[in-house]
N, C-alpha and C positions, 0 to 999 in steps of 0.2 A: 504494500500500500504506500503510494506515495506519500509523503507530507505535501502542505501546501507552498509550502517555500519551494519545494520539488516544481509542483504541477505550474509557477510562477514563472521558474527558467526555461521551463519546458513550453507553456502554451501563450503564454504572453509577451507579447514581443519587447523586445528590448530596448531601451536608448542607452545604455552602458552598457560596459563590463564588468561594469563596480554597483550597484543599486544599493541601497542603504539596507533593504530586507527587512526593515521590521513591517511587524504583521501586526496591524491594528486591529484590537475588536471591537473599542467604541471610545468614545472623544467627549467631550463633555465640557464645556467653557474652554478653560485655559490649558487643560489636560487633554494626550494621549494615552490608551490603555494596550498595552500587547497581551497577546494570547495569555501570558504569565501572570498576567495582572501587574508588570511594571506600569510605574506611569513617567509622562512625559512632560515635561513645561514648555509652551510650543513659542521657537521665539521666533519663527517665521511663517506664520497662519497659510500654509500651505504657497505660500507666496505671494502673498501679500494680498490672500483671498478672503480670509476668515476674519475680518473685519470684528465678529462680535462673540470672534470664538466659533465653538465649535457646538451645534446642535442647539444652539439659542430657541428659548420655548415657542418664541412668536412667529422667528421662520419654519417652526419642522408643525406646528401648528397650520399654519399659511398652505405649509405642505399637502398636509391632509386632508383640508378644507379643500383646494382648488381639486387636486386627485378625484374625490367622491365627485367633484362635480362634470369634471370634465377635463380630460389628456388632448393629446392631438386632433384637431378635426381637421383639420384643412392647410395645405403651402400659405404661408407667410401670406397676408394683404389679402386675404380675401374674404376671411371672415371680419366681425367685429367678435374681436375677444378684448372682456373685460381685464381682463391683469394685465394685458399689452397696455389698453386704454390709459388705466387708470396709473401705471407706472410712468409711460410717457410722460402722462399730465404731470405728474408730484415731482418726475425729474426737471423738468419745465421751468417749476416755479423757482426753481435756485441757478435758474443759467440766464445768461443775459437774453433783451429780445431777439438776437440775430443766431441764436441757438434752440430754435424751438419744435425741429421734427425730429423724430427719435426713428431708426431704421434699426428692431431689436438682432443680434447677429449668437451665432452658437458660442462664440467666441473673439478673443482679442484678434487673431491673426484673421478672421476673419472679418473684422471690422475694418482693418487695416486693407483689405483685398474689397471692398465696398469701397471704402475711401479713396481709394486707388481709380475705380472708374469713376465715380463720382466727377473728381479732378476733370479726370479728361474730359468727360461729359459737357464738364461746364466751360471749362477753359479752350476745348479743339485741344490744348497740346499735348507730348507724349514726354515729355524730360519731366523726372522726379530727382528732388535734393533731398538726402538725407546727411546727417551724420555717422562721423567714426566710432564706432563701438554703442552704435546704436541696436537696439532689440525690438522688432519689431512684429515677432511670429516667423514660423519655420515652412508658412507655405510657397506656394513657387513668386508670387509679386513680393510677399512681405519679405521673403529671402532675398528678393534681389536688391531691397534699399538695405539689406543689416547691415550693419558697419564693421564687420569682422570676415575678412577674407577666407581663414582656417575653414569656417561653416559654409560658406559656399561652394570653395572650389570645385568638391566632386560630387556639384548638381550643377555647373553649366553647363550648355547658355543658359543664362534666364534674362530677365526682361534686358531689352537694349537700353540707352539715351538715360544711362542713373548715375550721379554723382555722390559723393562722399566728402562731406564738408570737415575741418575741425571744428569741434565742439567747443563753445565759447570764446569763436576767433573772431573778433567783428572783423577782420580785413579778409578771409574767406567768405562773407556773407557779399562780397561784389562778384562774385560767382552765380549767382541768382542772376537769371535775366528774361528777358519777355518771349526766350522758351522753354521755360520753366512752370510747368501746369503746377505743383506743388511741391513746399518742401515738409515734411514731416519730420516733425523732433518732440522727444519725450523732454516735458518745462523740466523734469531733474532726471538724468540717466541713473536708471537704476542697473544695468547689468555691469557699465564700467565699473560697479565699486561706489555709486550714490556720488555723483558729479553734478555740481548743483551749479548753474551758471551765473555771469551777474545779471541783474534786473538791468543793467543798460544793454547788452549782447539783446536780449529776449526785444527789448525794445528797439531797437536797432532791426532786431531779424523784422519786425513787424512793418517798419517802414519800409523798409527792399522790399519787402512781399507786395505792399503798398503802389509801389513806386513801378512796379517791374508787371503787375497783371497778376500776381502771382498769389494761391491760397493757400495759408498757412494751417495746418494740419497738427495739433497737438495730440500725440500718443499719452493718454491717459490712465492706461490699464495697471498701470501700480502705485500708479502717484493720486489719482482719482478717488473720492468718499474719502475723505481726511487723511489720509496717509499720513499728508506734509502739514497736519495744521490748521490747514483752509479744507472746504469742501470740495477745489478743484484746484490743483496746481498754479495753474493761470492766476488765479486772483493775487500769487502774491508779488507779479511784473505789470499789473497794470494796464492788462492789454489781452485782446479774446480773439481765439482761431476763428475759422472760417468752416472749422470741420474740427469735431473733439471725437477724440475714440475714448469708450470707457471696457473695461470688460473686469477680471479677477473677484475684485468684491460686487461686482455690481448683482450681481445674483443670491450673494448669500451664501454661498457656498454650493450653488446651482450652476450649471453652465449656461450664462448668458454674456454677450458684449453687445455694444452698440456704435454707430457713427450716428453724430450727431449734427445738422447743418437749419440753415432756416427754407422753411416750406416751399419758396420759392425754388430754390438750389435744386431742393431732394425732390422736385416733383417733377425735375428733368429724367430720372429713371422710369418716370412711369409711361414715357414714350416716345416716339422714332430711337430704339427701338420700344414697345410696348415689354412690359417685365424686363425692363435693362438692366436689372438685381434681385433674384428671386433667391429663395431658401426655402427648403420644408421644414425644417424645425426651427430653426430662428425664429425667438422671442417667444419659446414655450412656453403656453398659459402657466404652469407649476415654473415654472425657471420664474416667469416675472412675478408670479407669488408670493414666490420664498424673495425676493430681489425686493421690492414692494414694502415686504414685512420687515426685512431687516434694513431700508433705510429709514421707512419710518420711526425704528429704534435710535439710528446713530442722531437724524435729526430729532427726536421725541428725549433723550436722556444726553443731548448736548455733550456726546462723546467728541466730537473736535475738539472741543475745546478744551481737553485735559493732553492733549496730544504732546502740546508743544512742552511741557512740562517733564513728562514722562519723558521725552525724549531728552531734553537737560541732564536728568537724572541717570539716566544709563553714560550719559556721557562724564556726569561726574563721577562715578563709581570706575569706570571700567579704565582705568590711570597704571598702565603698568612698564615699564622698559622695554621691552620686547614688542609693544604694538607701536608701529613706527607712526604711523598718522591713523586717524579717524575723519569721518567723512560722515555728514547727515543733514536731517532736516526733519522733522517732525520723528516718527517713528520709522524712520528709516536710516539707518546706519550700518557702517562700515566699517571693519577695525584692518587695518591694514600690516602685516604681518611681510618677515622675513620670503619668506617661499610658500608655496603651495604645500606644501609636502609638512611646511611646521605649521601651518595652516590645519591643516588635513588630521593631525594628529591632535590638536587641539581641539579640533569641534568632534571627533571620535571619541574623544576621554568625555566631553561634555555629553554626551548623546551617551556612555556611562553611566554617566551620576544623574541623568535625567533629566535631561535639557538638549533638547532637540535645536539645532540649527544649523547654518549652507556656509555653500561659497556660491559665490557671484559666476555669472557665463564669462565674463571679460576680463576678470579677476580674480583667476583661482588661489589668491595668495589674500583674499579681504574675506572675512567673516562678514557672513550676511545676517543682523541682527532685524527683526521687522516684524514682531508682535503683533496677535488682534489687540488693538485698540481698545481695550476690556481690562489689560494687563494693571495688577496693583502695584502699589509701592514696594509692599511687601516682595511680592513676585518678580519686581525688577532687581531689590537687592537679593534675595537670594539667586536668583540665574548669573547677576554677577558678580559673586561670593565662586559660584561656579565656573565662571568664565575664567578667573582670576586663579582659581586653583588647580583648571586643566592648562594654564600660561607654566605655571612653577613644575606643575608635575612631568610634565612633559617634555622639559628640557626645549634643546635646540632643533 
């Protein structure tokens, strides 16, 4: 009889050689539970999805409620389904007026491959700017703007006419020009290692965009629902895309993403040609349910706003020789280490003592720290009491 760890290597396909392997049997707030009844302190909510923790009453509630009443009826746009509606609306109300149709998507990379035509749609052209060591989904358009050459290589050709900008260079941003359909950048890169740019770069980009025809596109899938602070990255440069991608928390812990543009823009899809962006599951009545329930909570008990705090406090605790620089912004931080490899043995001895957490895509040498948003004081000193004791034990 096999184990399930077995039937895991065996039947499930892989994205490593290394998978972490624990075997979760149920999650609960701020905890992991493994088969053994270990638990886990989770200090990256599955990536920066679990916003309210894990199994929160009002989303698995949400759940149930929508379930009994009704699962998939129909491809995207054609029924009137209320948890599409009624999410859209309530996203709405906290975005500015030029962000007000919601196009619900399975997912981040596929928000990102919406936004993509969108662009072109609107603008005729075919040039996309991205940035270096940008993440923006591993499908065939969103791979072709990532900004890390290692992950492309052996999947060209992919899309033609894509540039790669440096990230927070104002004198690369004269590289933007009037055949430039869009540029898309995440307002804080999160897979570099939490690379937060200045508020004049962010407004600078917006005037080239401006200046050139050209719509600016902010990837929002892990900075998006308070992450950094704010309820959307953008508010803290002073300045609003033309197209917001949301996905990770936007669901709840459900899989949902979305592109976001005003009604004008996004009702260029709906013809020459007619369905110029369809999906059958996107924006699944239970996905915007559970999504729905749990923003209602983050805005309903004013969890932003404990954000920027809690992320203070991890930064004042986590003080030790060995972490060369740190890097953050709300709950989102980076402890930047020697090599990968003292990296790597450091979050293995913490994922030990029961404290679960990453390394970055672009940065296998930064501890990816990024907590639901739920996380206590208590909980932050102790994870880094932990942090701090897997730095000494571990040596070099």
């Amino acid at each position: 009889m096999y184990s399930n760890r077995q039937l895991f290597l065996n039947h499930v396909a892989q994205t490593s050689t290394a998978p972490l392997m624990l075997e979760i049997e149920r999650a609960q707030g701020m905890y992991m539970y493994d088969v053994s009844g270990k638990k886990y302190l989770d200090l990256i909510a599955g990536i920066s999805v679990s916003n309210l923790g894990h199994s929160h009453p009002a989303v698995v509630n949400a759940v149930k409620e929508q379930a009994e009443k009704y699962m998939h009826l129909m491809v995207y746009g054609e029924f009137v389904e209320s948890p599409q509606v009624k999410y859209a609306k309530r996203l709405t109300e906290f975005l500015p007026t030029t962000l007000n149709n919601v196009y619900f998507t399975n997912s981040g990379a596929e928000a990102t491959e919406g936004a993509m035509k969108l662009a072109k749609r609107i603008t005729g052209r075919t040039r996309f700017v991205s940035f270096k060591n940008a993440y923006h989904g591993s499908t065939q358009g969103a791979l072709s703007i990532l900004g890390d050459e290692y992950f492309k290589r052996k999947f060209r050709p992919l899309l033609p006419d894509t540039l790669q900008l440096a990230y927070n260079s104002e004198e690369d941003l004269e590289k933007i020009s009037c055949r430039t359909a869009a540029v898309i950048i995440e307002p804080v890169q999160a897979e570099s290692g939490i690379t937060v740019p200045t508020k004049k770069f962010i407004q600078v980009l917006r005037k080239r965009c401006d200046e050139t025809g050209t719509l600016l596109v902010f990837d929002e899938a892990q900075t998006g629902l308070g992450r950094t602070g704010k309820m959307f990255a953008f508010e803290h440069y002073g300045v609003v895309p033309d197209i917001l991608l949301l996905a990770k928390a936007l669901g709840g812990g459900m899989p949902l993403g979305a592109f976001i543009s005003s009604k004008e823009k996004m009702s260029l899809l709906a013809e020459n040609p007619v369905l110029g962006h369809i999906t059958t599951f996107g924006g699944h009545p239970v996905c915007c349910a559970a999504g729905l329930a749990a923003f209602n909570v983050l805005v309903g008990e004013n969890l932003t706003a404990e954000v920027e705090a809690k992320g203070k406090l991890f930064d004042e605790l986590l003080v030790h020789s060995k972490i060369k620089s740190k890097h953050s912004i709300g709950l989102m931080l980076a402890l930047e280490f020697e090599s990968f490899e003292q990296n790597k043995k450091i979050i293995d001895r913490c994922i030990e003592q029961g404290v679960l957490t990453d390394w970055f895509l672009f940065a296998s040498h930064c501890m990816r720290i990024a907590p639901p948003l739920i996380i206590t004081e208590e909980e932050i000193r102790f994870s880094c009491g932990v942090i701090l004791e897997a730095i000494d034990t571990t040596g070099n």
